[in-house]
C-alpha positions in Angstrom: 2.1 5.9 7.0 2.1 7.1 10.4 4.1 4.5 12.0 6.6 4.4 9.3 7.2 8.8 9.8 7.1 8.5 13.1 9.4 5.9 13.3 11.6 7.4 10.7 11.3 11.0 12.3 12.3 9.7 15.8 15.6 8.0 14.5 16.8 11.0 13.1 16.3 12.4 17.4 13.1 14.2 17.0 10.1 14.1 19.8 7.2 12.5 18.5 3.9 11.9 19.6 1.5 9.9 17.8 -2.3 10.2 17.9 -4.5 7.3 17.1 -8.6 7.2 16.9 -8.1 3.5 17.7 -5.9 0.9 18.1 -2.6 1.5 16.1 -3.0 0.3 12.5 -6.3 -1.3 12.7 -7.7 1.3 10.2 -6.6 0.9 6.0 -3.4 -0.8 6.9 -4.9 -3.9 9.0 -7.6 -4.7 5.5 -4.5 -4.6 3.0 -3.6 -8.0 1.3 0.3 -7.1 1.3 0.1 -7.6 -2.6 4.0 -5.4 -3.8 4.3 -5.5 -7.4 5.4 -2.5 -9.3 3.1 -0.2 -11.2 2.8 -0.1 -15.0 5.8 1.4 -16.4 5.7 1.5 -20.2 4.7 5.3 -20.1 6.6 6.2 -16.1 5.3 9.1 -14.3 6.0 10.2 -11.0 4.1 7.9 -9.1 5.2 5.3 -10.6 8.8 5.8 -10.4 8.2 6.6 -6.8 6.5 3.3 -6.1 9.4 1.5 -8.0 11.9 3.1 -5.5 10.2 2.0 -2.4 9.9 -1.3 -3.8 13.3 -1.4 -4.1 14.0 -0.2 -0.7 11.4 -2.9 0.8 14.1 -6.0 1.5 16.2 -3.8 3.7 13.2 -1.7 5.1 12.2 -5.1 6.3 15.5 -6.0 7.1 15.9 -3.1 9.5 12.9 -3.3 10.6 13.4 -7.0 11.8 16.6 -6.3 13.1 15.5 -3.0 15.5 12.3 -5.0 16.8 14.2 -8.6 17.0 10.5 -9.5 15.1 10.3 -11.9 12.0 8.3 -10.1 9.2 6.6 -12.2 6.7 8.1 -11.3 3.5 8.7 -13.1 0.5 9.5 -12.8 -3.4 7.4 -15.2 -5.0 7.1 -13.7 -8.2 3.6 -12.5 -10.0 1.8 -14.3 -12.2 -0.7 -12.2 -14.0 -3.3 -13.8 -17.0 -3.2 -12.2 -20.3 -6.7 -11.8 -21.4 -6.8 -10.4 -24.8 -4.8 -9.3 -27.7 -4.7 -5.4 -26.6 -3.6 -6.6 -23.5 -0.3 -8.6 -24.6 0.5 -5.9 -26.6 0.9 -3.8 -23.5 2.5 -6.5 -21.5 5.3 -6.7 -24.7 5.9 -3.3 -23.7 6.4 -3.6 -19.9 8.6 -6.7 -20.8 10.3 -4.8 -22.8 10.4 -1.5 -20.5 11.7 -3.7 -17.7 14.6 -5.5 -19.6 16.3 -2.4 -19.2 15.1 -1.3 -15.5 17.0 -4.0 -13.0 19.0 -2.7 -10.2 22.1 -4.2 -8.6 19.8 -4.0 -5.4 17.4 -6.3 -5.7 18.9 -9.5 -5.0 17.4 -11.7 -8.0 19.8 -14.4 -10.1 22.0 -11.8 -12.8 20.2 -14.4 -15.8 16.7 -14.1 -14.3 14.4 -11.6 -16.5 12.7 -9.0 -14.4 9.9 -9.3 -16.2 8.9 -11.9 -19.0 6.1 -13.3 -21.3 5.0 -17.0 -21.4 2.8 -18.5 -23.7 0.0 -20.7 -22.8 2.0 -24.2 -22.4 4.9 -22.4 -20.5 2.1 -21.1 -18.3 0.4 -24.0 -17.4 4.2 -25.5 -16.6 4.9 -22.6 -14.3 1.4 -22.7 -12.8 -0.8 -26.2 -13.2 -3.7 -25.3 -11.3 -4.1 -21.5 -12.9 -6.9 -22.2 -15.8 -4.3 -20.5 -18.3 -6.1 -19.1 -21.4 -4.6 -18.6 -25.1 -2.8 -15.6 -24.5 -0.4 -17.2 -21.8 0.9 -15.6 -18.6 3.0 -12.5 -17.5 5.5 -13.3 -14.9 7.1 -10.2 -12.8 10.0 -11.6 -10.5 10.2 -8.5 -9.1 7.0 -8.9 -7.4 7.1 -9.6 -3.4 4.2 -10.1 -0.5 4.5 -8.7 3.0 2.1 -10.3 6.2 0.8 -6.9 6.9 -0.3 -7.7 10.7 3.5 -9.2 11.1 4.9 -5.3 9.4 2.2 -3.3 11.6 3.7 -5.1 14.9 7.0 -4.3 14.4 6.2 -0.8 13.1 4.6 -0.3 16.3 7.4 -2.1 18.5 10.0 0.0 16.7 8.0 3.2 17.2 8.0 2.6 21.2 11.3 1.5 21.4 12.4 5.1 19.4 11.2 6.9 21.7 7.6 8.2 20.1 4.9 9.1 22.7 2.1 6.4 20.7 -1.5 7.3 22.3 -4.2 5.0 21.1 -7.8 6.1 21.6 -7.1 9.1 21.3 -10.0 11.1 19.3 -8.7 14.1 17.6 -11.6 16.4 17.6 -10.1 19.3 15.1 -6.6 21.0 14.5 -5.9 24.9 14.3 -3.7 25.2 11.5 -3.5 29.1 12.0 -1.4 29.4 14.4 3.1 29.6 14.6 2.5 26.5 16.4 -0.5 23.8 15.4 -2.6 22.8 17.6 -4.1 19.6 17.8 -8.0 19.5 20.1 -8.4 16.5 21.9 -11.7 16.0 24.1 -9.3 16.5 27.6 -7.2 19.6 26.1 -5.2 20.5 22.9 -1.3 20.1 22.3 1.0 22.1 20.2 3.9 20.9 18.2 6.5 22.9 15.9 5.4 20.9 13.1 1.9 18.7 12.7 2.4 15.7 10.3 -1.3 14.5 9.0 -1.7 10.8 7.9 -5.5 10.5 9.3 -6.3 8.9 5.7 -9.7 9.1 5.2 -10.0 11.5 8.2 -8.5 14.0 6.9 -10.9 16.1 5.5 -12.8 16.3 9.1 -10.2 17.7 10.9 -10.4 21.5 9.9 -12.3 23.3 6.9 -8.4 24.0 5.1 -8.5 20.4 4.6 -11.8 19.9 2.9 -10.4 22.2 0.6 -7.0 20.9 0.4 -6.9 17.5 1.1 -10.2 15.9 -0.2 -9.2 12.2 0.6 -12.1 9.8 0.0 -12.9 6.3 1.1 -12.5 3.7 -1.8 -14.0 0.6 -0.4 -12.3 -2.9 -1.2 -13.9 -6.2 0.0 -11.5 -9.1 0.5 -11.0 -12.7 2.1 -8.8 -15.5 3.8 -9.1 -19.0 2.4 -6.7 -21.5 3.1 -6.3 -25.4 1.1 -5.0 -28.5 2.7 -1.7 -27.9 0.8 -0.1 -25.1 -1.3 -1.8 -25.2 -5.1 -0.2 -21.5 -6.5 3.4 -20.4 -5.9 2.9 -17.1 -7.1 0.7 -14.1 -6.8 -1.9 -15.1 -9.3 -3.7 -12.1 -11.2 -6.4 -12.2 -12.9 -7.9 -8.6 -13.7 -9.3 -7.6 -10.7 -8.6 -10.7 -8.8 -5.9 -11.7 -7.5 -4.0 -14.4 -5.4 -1.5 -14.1 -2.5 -0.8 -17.4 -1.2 1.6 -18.4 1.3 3.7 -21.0 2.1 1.1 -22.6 5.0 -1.7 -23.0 2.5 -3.5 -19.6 3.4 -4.2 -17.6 0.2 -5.5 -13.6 0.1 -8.0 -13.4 -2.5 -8.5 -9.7 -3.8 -10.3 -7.2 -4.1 -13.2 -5.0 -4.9 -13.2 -1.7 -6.1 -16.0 0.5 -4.9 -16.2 4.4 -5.0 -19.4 4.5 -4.1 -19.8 2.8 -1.3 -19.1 5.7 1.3 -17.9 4.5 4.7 -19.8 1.7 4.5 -17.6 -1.5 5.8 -19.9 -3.8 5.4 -19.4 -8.0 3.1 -21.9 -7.9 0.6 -23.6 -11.0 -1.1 -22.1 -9.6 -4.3 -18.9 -9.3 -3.2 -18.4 -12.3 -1.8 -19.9 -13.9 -5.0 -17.3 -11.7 -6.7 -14.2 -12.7 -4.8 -15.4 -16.4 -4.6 -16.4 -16.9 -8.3 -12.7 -14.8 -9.5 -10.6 -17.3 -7.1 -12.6 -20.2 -8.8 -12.6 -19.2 -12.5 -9.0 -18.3 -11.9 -7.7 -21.3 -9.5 -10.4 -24.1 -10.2 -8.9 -25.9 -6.9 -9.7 -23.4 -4.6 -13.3 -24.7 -5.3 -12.6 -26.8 -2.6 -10.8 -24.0 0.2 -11.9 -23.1 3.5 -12.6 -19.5 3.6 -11.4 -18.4 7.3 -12.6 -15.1 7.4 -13.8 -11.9 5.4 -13.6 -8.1 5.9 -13.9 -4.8 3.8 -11.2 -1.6 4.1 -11.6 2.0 2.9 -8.7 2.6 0.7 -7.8 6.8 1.1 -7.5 8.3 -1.9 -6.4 11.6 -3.2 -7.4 13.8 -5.8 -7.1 11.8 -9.3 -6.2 8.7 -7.1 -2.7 10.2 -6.4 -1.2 10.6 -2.8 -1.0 14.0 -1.2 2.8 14.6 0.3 4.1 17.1 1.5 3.6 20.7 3.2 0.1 22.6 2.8 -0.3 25.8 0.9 1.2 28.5 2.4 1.7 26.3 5.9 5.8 26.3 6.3 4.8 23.8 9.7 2.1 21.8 8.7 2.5 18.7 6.2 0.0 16.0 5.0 0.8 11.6 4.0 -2.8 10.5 2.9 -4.6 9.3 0.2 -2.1 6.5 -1.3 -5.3 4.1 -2.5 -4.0 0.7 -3.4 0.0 1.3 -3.2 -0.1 2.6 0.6 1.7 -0.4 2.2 3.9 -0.6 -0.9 5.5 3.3 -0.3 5.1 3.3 3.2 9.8 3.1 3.1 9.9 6.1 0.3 7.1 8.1 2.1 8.8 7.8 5.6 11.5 9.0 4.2 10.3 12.3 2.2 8.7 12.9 5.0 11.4 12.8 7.3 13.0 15.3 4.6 10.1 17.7 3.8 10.0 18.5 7.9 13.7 18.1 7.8 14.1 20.9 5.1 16.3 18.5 3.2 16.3 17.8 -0.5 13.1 16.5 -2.0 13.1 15.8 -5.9 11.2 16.7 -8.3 9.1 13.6 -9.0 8.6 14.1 -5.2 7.7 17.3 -5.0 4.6 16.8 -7.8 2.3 15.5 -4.5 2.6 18.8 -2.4 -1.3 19.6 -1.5 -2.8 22.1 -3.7 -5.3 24.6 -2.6 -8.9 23.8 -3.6 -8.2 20.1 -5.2 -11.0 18.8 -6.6 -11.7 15.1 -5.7 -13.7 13.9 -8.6 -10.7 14.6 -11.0 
């Protein structure tokens, strides 16, 4: 998030400076699988329209992106694959189908006769996909669905930032910020700087930096456990779903296996026995082939998350200068075009929507709702 605003922010001739604890992006962004599909849609709210529109803006996000850097960006439209598990649960997919039949966009690039979104049953599955164990209830397929190499998009982010112009300063510790003041004011360990406007995307950080944004912006760790495996040849050509696991293979042979959901586990970022045998026995029961995979490596992230497991965007309470991007959970790599972008407006004083506008911080949020 704070690569894509700044980046976004500097194009439009603003001076930016960007402080990092670390090194750029090695935080949430560097654990995410790159896993875009669209949220559930059979009942839309705001959140989820707004992830369908930066999905939709993701091919020429990349595009320009690629082009500004001269970097190549992983990204592909493979399609998801998701396994319908029960009879409550087709009945729902029915309804997204159907949803989705009337959702396509002239933007984004698929064949005019190919669905967006359609049901398979069980031998149409197995077709599609002959190494998924496919069970009665057959198979959703979303060719909407894409996957991004996340170290390949964090690269060029940061290549695009330095060649716009933004003053990037990794290790850089913010200690606190003074929000009070007509200018905010940002302590370091060596000194404080000030700024006409203060853009917070510290993710799980945020609530540290000054007692207004316990209150305001109570982002929490989720933690999410995940691994690399890789098989002598390609044996999935989708992203493969299977309830909590799911598959992102690429075209090398190297497949992301996904993802544990733990709200308790603090800032712990440590692979557990149990979540390892998670991951390993979902890729299994899911893929029987990948019985056989190498696993390369694997690594836990804290997933920010807001209040009610929404993002927070937008200006603080009474703070005309001062504006917060945090707490995206699962869909932060996803929104990262659309929230660049409403940022850029918010400190812009352009127009913002209404679906936008429902993430503004709220005084006193409470994080367990």
């Amino acid at each position: 998030m704070g690569m894509s605003c700044a980046w976004r922010l500097a194009q439009r001739g603003i001076q930016v400076t960007l402080l990092e604890q670390g090194a750029v992006g090695k935080e949430a962004s560097s654990a995410a699988i790159g896993a875009l599909w669209p949220s559930s849609m059979p009942t839309p709210g705001p959140l989820q329209r707004l992830h369908h529109e930066s999905l939709r803006q993701y091919p020429q996000f990349v595009k320009e992106l690629s082009e500004a850097t001269q970097r190549a960006i992983g990204y592909m439209r493979r399609g998801k694959f998701e396994l319908v598990t029960s009879d409550r649960h087709l009945t729902q997919g029915l309804k997204e189908v159907e949803f989705a039949s009337g959702a396509r966009s002239a933007v984004d690039g698929m064949p005019e006769d190919q669905p967006v979104m359609e049901w398979l049953d069980s031998d149409e599955a197995r077709q599609l996909e002959p190494n998924v164990a496919v069970g009665e209830f057959g198979a959703l397929v979303c060719h909407r669905s894409a996957q991004i190499d996340v170290s390949d998009l964090l690269a060029a982010l940061e290549s695009a930032c330095r060649q716009s112009g933004v003053d990037i300063r990794p290790n850089t510790k913010v200690l606190g910020v003074e929000l009070n003041a007509a200018r905010p004011t940002v302590r370091l360990a060596d000194g404080e700087i000030e700024g006409d406007r203060l853009l917070i995307c510290a993710g799980n950080g945020t609530p540290t930096l000054s007692q207004a944004l316990e209150r305001v912006a109570p982002v929490r760790p989720i933690k999410g456990q995940a691994m690399l495996i890789s098989t002598r040849r390609p044996v999935i050509s989708h992203i493969v779903k299977n309830e909590a696991i799911f598959l992102v293979p690429w075209p090398d042979g190297r497949i992301l296996v996904g993802s544990t959901t733990e709200p308790e586990a603090g800032f712990d970022i440590s692979n557990t026995v149990s979540g390892v045998q998670f991951l390993t026995h979902g890729a299994i029961s899911t893929c029987p082939p990948l019985a056989d995979a190498c696993i390369e490596s694997i690594w836990a992230g804290l997933r920010p998350t807001g209040p009610k497991r929404k993002p927070l965007m937008g200006p603080l309470p009474e703070r005309s200068n001062v504006y917060l991007c945090a707490g995206h959970f699962k869909v932060g790599i996803g929104m990262a075009p659309l929230a660049a972008d409403l940022m850029t407006r918010w400190m812009l004083n352009e127009t913002v929507t209404d679906d936008e506008r429902q993430f503004i911080p709220q005084a006193d949020s409470d994080p367990r709702l």
